[in-house]
Structures are given as structure tokens and as C-alpha cells.
PATILUM-581144 format. One record per residue (C-alpha): residue in three letters; chain; x, y, z. Coordinates in steps of 0.1 Angstrom, whole numbers. Layout:
<pts>
<pt ALA; A; <X; Y; Z>>
...
</pts>
This chain:
<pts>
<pt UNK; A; <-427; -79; 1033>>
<pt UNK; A; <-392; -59; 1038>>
<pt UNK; A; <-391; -60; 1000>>
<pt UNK; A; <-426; -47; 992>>
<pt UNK; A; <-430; -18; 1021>>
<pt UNK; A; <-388; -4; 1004>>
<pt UNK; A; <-403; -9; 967>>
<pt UNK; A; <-436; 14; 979>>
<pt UNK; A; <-412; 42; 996>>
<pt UNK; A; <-390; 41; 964>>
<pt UNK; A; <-423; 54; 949>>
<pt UNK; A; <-431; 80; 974>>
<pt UNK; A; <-397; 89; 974>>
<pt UNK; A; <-396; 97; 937>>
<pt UNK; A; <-415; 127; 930>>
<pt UNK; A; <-421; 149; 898>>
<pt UNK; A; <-424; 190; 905>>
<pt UNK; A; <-444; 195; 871>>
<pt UNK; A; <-468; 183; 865>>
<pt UNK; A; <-578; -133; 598>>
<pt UNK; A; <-613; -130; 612>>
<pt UNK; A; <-637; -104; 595>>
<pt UNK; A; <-651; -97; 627>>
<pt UNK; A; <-617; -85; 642>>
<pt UNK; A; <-618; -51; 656>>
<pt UNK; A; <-584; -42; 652>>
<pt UNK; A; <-564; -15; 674>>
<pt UNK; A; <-534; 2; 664>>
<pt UNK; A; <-506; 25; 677>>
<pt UNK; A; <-470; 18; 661>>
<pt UNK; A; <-464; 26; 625>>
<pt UNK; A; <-437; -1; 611>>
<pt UNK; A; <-415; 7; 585>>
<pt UNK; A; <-413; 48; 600>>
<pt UNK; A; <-378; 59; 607>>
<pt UNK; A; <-366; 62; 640>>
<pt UNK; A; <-365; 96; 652>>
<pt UNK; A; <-328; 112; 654>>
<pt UNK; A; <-326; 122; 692>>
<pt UNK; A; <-297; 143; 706>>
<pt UNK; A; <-287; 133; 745>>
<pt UNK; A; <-257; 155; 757>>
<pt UNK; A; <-234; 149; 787>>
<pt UNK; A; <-256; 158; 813>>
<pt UNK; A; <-247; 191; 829>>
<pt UNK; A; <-236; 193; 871>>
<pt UNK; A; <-245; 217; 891>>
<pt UNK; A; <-230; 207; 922>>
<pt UNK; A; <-195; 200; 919>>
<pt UNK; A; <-199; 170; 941>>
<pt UNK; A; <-187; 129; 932>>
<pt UNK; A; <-225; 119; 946>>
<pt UNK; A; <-238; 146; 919>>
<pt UNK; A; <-215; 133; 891>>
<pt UNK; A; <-222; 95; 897>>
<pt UNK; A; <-260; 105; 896>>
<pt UNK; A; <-258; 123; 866>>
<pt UNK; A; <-239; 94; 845>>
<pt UNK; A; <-260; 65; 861>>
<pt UNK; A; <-294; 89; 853>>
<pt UNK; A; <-281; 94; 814>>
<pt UNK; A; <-265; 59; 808>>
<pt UNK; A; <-303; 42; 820>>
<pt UNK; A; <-318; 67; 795>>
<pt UNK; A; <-297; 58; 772>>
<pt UNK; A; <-299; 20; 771>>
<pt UNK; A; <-337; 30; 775>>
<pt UNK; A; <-342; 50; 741>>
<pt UNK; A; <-322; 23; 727>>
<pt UNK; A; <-345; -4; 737>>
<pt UNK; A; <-377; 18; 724>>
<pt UNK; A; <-373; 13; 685>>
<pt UNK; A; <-389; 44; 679>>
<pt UNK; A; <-355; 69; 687>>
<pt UNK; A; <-319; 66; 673>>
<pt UNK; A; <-295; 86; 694>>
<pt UNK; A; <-268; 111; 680>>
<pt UNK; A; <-236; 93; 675>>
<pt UNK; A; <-213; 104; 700>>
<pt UNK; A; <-187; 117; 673>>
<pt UNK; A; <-213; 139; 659>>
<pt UNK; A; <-210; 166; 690>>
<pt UNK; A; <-176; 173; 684>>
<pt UNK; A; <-188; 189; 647>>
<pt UNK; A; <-210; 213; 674>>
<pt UNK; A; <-203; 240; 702>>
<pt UNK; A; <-207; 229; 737>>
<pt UNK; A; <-241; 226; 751>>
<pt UNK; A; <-256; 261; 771>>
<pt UNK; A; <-284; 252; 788>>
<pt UNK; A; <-294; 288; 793>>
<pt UNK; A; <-293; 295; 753>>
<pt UNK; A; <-297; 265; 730>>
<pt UNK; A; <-283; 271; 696>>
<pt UNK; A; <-314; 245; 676>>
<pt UNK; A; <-291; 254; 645>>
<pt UNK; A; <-256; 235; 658>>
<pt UNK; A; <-284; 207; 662>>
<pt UNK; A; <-301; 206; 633>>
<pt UNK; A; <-270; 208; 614>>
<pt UNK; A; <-260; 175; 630>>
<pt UNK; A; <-293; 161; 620>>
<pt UNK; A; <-309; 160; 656>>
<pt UNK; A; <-351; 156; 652>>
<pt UNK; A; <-353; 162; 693>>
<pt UNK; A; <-328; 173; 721>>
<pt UNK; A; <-330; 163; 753>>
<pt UNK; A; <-310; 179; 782>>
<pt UNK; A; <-305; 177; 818>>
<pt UNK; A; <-292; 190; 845>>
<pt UNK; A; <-286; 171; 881>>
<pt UNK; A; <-280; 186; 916>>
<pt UNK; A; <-277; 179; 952>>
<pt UNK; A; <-305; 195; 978>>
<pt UNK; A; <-303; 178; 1013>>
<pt UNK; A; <-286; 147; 1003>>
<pt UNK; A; <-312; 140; 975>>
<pt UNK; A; <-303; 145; 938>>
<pt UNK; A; <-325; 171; 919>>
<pt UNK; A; <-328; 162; 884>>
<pt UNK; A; <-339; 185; 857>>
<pt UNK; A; <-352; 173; 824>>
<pt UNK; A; <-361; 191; 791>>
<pt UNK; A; <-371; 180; 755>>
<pt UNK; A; <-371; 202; 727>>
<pt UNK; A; <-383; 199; 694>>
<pt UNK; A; <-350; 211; 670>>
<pt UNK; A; <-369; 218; 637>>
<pt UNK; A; <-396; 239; 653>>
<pt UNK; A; <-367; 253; 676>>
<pt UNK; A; <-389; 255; 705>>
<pt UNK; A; <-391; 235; 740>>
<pt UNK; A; <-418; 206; 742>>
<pt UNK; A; <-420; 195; 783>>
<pt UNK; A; <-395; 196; 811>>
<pt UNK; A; <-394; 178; 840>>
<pt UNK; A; <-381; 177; 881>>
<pt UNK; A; <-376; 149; 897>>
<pt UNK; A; <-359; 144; 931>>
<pt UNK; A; <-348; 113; 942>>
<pt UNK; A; <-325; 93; 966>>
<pt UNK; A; <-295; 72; 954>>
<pt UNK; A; <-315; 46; 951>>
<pt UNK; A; <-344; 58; 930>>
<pt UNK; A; <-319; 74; 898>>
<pt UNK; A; <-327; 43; 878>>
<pt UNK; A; <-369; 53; 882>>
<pt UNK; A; <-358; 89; 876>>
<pt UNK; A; <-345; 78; 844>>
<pt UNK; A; <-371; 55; 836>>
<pt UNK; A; <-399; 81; 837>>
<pt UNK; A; <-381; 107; 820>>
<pt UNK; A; <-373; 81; 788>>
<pt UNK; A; <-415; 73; 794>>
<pt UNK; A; <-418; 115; 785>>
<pt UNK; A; <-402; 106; 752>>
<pt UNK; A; <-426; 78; 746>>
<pt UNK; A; <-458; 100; 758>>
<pt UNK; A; <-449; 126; 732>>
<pt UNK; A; <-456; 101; 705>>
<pt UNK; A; <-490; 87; 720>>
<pt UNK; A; <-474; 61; 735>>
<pt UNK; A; <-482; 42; 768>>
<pt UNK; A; <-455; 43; 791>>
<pt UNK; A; <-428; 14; 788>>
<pt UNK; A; <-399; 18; 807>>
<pt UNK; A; <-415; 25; 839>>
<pt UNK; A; <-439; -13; 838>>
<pt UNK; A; <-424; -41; 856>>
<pt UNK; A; <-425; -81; 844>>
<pt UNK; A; <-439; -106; 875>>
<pt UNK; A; <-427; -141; 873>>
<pt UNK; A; <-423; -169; 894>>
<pt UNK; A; <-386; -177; 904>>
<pt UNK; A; <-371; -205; 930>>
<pt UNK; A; <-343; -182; 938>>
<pt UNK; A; <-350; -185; 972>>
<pt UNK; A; <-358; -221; 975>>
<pt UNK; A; <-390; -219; 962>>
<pt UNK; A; <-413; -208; 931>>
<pt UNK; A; <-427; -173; 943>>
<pt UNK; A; <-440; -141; 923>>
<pt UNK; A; <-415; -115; 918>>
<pt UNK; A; <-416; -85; 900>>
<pt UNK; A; <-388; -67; 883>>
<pt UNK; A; <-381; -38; 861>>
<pt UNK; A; <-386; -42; 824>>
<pt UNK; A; <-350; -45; 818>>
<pt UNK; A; <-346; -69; 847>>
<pt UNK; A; <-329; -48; 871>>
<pt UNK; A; <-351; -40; 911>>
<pt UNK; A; <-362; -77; 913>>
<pt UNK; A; <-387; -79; 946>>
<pt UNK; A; <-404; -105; 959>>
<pt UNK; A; <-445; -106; 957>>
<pt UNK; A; <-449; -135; 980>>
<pt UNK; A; <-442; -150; 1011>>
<pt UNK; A; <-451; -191; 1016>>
<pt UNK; A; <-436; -222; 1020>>
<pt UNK; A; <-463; -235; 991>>
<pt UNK; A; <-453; -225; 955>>
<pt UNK; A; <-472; -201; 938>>
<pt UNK; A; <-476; -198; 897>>
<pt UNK; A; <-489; -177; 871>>
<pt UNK; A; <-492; -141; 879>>
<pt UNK; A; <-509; -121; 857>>
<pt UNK; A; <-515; -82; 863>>
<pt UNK; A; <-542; -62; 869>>
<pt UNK; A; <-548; -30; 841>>
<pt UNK; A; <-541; -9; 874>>
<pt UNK; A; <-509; -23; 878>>
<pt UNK; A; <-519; -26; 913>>
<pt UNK; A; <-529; -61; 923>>
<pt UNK; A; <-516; -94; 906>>
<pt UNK; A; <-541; -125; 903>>
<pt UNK; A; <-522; -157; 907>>
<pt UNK; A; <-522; -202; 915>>
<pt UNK; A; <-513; -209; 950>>
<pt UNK; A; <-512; -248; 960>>
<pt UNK; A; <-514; -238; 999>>
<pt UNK; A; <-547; -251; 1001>>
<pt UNK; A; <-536; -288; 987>>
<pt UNK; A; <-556; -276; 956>>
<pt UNK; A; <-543; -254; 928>>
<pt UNK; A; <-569; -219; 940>>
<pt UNK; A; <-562; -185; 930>>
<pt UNK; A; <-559; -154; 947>>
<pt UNK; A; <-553; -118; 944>>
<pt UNK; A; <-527; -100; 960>>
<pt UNK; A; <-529; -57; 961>>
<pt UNK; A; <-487; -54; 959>>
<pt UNK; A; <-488; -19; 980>>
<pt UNK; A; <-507; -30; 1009>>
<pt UNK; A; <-502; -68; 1009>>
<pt UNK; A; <-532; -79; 1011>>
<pt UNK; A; <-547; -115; 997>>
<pt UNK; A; <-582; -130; 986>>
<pt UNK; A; <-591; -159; 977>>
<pt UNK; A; <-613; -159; 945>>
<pt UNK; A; <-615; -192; 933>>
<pt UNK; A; <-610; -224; 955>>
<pt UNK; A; <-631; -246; 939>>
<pt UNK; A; <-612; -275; 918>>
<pt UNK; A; <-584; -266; 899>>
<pt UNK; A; <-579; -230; 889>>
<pt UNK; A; <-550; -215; 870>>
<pt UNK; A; <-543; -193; 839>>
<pt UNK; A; <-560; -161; 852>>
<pt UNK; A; <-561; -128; 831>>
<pt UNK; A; <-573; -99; 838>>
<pt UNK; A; <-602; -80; 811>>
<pt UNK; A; <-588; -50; 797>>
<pt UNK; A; <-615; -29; 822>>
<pt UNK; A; <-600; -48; 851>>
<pt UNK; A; <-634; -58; 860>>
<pt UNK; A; <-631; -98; 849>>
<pt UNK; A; <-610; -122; 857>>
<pt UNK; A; <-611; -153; 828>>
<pt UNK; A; <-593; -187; 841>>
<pt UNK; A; <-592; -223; 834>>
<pt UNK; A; <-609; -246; 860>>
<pt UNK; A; <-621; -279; 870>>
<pt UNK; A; <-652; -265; 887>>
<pt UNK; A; <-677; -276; 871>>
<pt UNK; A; <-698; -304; 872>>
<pt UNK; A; <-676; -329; 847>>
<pt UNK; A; <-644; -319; 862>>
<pt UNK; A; <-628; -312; 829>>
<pt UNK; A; <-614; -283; 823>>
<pt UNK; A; <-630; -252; 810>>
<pt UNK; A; <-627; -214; 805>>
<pt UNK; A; <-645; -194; 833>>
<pt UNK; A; <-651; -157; 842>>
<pt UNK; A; <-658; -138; 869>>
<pt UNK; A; <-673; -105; 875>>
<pt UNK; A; <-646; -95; 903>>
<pt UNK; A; <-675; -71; 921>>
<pt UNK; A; <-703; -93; 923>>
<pt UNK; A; <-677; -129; 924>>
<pt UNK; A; <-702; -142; 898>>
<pt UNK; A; <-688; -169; 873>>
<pt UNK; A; <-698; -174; 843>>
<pt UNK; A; <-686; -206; 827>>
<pt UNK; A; <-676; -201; 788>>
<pt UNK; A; <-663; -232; 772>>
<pt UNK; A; <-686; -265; 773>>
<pt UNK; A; <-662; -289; 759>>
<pt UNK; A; <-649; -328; 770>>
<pt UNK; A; <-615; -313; 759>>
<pt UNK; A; <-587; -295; 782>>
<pt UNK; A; <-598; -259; 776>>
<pt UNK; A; <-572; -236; 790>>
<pt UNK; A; <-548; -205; 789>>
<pt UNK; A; <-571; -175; 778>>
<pt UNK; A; <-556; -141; 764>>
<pt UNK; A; <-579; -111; 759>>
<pt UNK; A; <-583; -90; 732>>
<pt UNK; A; <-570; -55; 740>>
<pt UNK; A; <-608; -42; 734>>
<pt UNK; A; <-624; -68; 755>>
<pt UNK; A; <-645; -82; 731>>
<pt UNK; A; <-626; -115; 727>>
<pt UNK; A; <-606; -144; 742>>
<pt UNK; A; <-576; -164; 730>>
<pt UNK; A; <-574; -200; 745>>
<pt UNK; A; <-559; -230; 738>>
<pt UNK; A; <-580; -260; 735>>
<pt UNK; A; <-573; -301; 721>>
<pt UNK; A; <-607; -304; 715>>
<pt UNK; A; <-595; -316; 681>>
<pt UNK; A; <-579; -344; 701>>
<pt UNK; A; <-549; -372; 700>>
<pt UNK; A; <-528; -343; 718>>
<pt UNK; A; <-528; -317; 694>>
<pt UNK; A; <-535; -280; 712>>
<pt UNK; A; <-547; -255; 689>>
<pt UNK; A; <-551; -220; 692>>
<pt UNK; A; <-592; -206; 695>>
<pt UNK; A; <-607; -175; 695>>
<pt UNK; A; <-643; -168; 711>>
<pt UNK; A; <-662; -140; 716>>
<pt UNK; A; <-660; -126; 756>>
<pt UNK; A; <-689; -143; 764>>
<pt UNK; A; <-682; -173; 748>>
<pt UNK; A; <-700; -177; 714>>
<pt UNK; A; <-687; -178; 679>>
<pt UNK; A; <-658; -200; 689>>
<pt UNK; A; <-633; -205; 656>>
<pt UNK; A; <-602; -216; 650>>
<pt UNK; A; <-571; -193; 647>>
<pt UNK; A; <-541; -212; 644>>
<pt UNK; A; <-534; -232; 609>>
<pt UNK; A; <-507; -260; 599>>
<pt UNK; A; <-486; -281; 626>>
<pt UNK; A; <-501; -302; 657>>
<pt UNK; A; <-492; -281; 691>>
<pt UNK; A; <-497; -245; 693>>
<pt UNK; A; <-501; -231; 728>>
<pt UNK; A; <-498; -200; 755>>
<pt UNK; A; <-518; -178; 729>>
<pt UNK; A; <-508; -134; 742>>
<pt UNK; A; <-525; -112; 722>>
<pt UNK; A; <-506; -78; 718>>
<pt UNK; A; <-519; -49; 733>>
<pt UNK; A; <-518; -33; 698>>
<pt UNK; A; <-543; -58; 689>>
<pt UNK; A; <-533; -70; 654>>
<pt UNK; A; <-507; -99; 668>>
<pt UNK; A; <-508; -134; 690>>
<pt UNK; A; <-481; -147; 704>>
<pt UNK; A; <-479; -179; 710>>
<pt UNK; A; <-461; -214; 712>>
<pt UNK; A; <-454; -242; 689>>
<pt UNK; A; <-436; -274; 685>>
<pt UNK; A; <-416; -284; 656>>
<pt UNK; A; <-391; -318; 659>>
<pt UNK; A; <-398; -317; 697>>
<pt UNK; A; <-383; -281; 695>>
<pt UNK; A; <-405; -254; 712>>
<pt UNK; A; <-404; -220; 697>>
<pt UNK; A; <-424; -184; 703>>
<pt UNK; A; <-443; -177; 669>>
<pt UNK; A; <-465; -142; 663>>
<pt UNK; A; <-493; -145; 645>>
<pt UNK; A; <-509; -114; 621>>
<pt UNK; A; <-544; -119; 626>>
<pt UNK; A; <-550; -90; 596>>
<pt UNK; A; <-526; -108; 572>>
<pt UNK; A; <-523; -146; 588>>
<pt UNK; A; <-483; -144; 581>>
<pt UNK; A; <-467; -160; 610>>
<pt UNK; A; <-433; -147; 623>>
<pt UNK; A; <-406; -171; 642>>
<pt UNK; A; <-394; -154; 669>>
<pt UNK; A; <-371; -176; 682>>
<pt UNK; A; <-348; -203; 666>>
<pt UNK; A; <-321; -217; 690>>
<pt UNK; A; <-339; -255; 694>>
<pt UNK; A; <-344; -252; 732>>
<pt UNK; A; <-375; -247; 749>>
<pt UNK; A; <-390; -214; 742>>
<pt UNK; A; <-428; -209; 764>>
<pt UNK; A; <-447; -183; 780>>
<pt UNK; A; <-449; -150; 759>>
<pt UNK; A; <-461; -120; 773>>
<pt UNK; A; <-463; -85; 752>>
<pt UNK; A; <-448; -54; 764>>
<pt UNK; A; <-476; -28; 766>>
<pt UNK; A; <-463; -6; 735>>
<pt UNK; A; <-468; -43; 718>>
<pt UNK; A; <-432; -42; 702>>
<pt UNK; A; <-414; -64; 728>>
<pt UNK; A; <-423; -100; 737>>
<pt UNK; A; <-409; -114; 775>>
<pt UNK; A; <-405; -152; 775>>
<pt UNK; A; <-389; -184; 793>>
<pt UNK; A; <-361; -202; 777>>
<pt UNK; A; <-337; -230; 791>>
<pt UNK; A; <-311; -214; 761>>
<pt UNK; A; <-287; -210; 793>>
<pt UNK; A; <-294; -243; 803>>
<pt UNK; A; <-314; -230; 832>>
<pt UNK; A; <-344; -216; 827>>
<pt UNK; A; <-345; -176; 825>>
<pt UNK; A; <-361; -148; 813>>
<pt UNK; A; <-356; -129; 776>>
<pt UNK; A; <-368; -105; 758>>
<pt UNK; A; <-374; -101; 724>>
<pt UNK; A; <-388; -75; 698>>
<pt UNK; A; <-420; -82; 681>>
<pt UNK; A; <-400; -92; 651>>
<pt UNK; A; <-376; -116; 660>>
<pt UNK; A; <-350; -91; 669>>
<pt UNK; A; <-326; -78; 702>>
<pt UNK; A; <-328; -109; 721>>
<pt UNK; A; <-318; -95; 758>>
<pt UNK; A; <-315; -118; 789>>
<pt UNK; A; <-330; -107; 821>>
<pt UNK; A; <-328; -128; 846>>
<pt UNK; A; <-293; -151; 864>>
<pt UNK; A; <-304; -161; 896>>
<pt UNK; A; <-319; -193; 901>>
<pt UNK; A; <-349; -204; 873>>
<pt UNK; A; <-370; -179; 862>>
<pt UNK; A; <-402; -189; 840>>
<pt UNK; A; <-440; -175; 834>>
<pt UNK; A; <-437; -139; 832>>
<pt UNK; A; <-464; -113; 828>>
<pt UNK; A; <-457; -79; 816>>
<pt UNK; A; <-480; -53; 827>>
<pt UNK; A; <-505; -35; 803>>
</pts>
């Protein structure tokens, strides 16, 4: 609980002064195939001549930097370029040294020291237009520069009509400690804290749209259940106890919970859903078959699942509508296709399949039905989970030899590890 209560003051601490199917309803944000936009990040400037001041300003600019790097959407200024250019002066900006170095935005900052907390002072400006877009203050201690630098590289993003990237965090279940628990960590894999304390293991967390509350398996009963955890105040509900329950996702309202469960009368396993207000289920899937893993559509009108109802061990991919009619088939060619994550974007699945007993992440265009391999390494590639700007996929691989957490863009690109301690494995990247 040490872990959660430090993670919540972090957040208090931190503080801003300024404010392929015809009936497919498609959602999109990114435009592929734009250039990046050129953006201009100067040495940050120091205000107080202090070694605490300095450190904070390089650790705040190099996060920021790795950060628009990771966003496909901005190309920084290569360094060379600002030797072509006067000095920056914060107090008079000179849009034409920029533009002549072929900077679309500038972003400055300055970074002081007030009562042993660094002040950080960020502002954007639009070069063309010559004219300044947002600034921002943040104050912080030592130990929140990295979320100081997340939300200011989140600005950038917002700008753009973006959601917010670099501030979301990834829960997974790790053994790091001797057994599996939900963590959470930063997007990039840095701030790892614990979720859960038991001597039972606990299993696929899947976040609420509120970022608040995580629904997850816990065996602590002698029965696969799951429960809900709120990660500020610790608290835990049970929700579903009876059989076996697992594969929980949140509807993009945040008022449904879809799972897979042995609860009813059969004791196969089905798709459920439950209205999280009333604790009413509604079962979905009426099928001898193992029915399991669903994945919402990003408008709520739909589920992903995987389902053999096909048979001899052959999972395929299905889509149904949210309350379980018009079931069809999505996936095509092959015989296993699994762990279907549809982007937030709405126009992709993720998912996995196995070719020569190699498992591999696979995205699937449901406006074009062209399939994109996202990993080829012949390990064992599972669990994808979209990044909520839907241009980043989070998975398991044993590529290491242990099994740890990547990420990878939406097109097979930038494979990053996160993760080094102990296994790592079903992560969920919030929405």
C-alpha cells in the first residue's frame, strides 16, 4: 500500500498554475502518410544557478525528448541545426532564425528552484504564424520531473486533437516479487508500482475509461472471480464469483463490464456483461464452444471475442453486436487467431496467430481486410493492448528468453522493451 499512497502524493504533488463489415462505424483521429511536424526543443534555460536546478532541467528536456520521439507525429530539430541560429532569448523570440531552420513549432522552457521544489515553465509557439500557442507551470519535487515532462509532451499532443499519451500507464501482472500481481507503470516502462497485495496470484487487469479502477482475475477464493480495485483509495469488490470469470473489459462509457464465464447453467464458457450500477448480467454468447477474450469497439456498439466454435481447436476471431446479435466472422485464412484488441481509433484489431507453432501479433484493417505482421522474431508473441492514440501496440514476448513487455508501433515498427525484472506478461494500456 506504501507504493499506491507515494504514487497518489506524486499526483498531488505535481501541479499545473494554468490552467470489412458494412455495418462498421468507423472512428478516426491519425492521418497516415502526413509528415511529421518539424519541432524546435532548445537547451532549456536555468534560472537558478543551482546543480539541483540544472539536473532538473536536463532530466525534464531529455524525457521530453525521448517523448516527441516516441509520438510519430513530431520530428525534432537536429541538434546541428541551432548552431546556423542566434542563441535562444526567452524574453524576445526571433520566429525568423526559426523558420529559417525549418522549425513548424518551438517549444521552450525555463526551470527554477522555489522552496526546494523545481518550477518549470513551458511554452509552445507556433513559428509560421509567429505567435505563442499555450504555456504552462508546473512545480514539482525531484521525484515528479519525469510527470512534469510527460504532461508538457501531452500539450504537444492536445494541440493536434489528440488524447493524451505520455501521461497513461500499462498494468500488467508481474512475479517480480514472488508472485503474479498487477502493476502499473509508465508508458515507457519507467515508475513501476504495485496494484496488489496477496499471497494468491491475480491476472488480467484491464482499465477502467476513468483510469481510476482496474477490473481483474483473483484465485483467492479457490475459484478464478473478479474484482475491482479503485487504485487511489485501495479499495476491492467482488463482482463476479460465480464459476470461472476472466477476460474482463471495460465499455467505452465505463458502465459495462464484458467477461468470459462458466456461470451459466452448461458450465461452458460464454461472453457475459454486466451493468456495473445495477450488477445485472446479461449473458451474450449461447454456444457449446469456449467463448472468450472480448474487446470493445471504441463506440460501444460492438464486441471482439475469440471463439472455436468452428471446432478441432481452431480459435477464430468474431465480431457481435453489444448486445450479442449479428455475430460474424472476422478473421480469414489460418487455424488460431486469438486475444482480438481493437484500436481506440476504431479501424484496426490486433490480435494473435500461430504459424509453424510460432505465435505472432497481427493488425487487422477492418475498412480494407489487409493484415499487417507486427512481429517476426519466431518466439511467442501474445496479449496486445493499443495505446490510446491507437499508434502503439504493448505486448508479451519471451524474445529475451523471459517473458517481458514491448512495445511496438501500429505498423510493425520501433520495437522498445519495457520491462527486466522478473516475467512480465498481459498488459493493459489505458484508454
Amino acid at each position: 500500500m506504501k507504493h499506491l499512497k507515494t504514487f497518489a502524493g506524486l499526483l498531488a504533488l505535481l501541479t499545473a498554475a494554468s490552467g470489412a463489415f458494412a455495418q462498421q462505424e468507423v472512428v478516426l483521429r491519425i492521418s497516415e502518410g502526413m509528415p511529421m511536424i518539424s519541432l524546435a526543443l532548445p537547451e532549456f534555460i536555468v534560472r537558478t544557478s543551482t546543480p539541483a536546478a540544472h539536473a532538473a532541467a536536463q532530466e525534464i528536456r531529455q524525457v521530453l525528448t525521448e517523448d516527441v520521439k516516441y509520438s510519430r507525429i513530431f520530428q525534432l530539430l537536429p541538434k546541428e541545426y541551432y548552431g546556423y541560429i542566434r542563441p535562444l532569448d526567452p524574453d524576445k523570440i526571433f520566429f525568423k532564425d526559426w523558420d529559417s531552420v525549418q522549425a513548424r513549432l518551438l517549444l521552450t522552457g525555463e526551470v527554477r528552484e522555489d522552496g526546494g521544489r523545481v518550477v518549470f515553465d513551458g511554452k509552445i509557439y507556433d513559428v509560421r504564424s509567429e505567435r505563442f500557442i499555450v504555456g504552462k507551470r508546473y512545480q514539482a519535487e525531484k521525484n515528479g520531473l519525469r510527470l512534469v515532462a510527460h504532461k508538457m509532451a501531452d500539450e504537444l499532443l492536445k494541440l493536434h486533437g489528440e488524447k493524451p499519451l505520455f501521461t497513461t500507464k500499462i498494468a500488467f501482472v508481474s512475479n517480480r516479487d514472488g508472485n503474479d500481481e498487477i502493476y502499473m507503470m509508465d508508458y515507457d516502462g519507467a515508475s513501476p508500482t504495485r496494484i496488489t497485495f496477496n499471497k494468491i496470484k491475480d491476472y488480467m487487469p484491464a482499465w477502467s475509461p476513468d483510469q481510476r479502477t482496474i477490473a481483474f482475475t483473483s484465485y483467492r477464493n479457490s475459484v478464478a472471480g473478479l474484482y475491482l480495485r479503485n487504485i487511489y483509495e485501495g479499495t476491492e469488490t467482488p463482482v463476479a464469483l460465480k464459476g470461472t470469470s476472466y477476460s474482463a473489459a471495460f465499455s467505452p462509457d465505463g458502465k459495462k463490464l464484458a467477461f468470459s464465464s462458466s456461470m451459466n447453467e452448461e458450465g461452458n464458457t460464454d461472453i457475459f456483461v454486466m451493468d456495473l450500477d445495477s450488477r445485472k448480467i446479461k449473458r451474450l454468447t449461447y454456444n457449446a464452444a469456449v467463448e472468450t477474450a472480448p474487446s470493445w469497439s471504441p463506440t460501444g456498439r460492438e464486441i471482439a471475442f475469440t471463439t472455436d466454435r468452428l471446432g478441432q481447436g481452431s480459435p477464430q476471431i468474431y465480431i457481435m453486436d453489444a448486445e450479442g446479435s449479428n455475430v460474424r466472422k472476422a478473421s480469414f485464412g489460418g487455424n488460431y487467431h486469438d486475444a482480438p484488441a481493437w484500436a481506440p481509433t476504431g479501424e484496426r484489431l490486433a490480435f494473435v496467430s500461430r504459424v509453424d507453432n510460432t505465435f505472432d501479433i497481427y493488425v487487422l484493417n477492418l475498412r480494407t481486410n489487409q493484415i499487417t505482421k507486427l512481429t517476426e522474431n519466431r518466439v511467442r508473441n501474445e496479449s496486445p493492448s493499443w495505446s490510446p492514440d491507437g499508434r502503439h501496440v504493448v505486448f508479451a514476448s519471451n524474445l529475451s528468453g523471459s517473458i517481458q513487455l514491448y512495445t511496438v508501433d501500429y505498423d510493425g515498427a520501433n520495437l522498445r522493451r519495457l520491462t527486466d525484472r522478473g516475467e512480465n506478461k498481459l498488459p493493459n494500456w489505458t484508454n
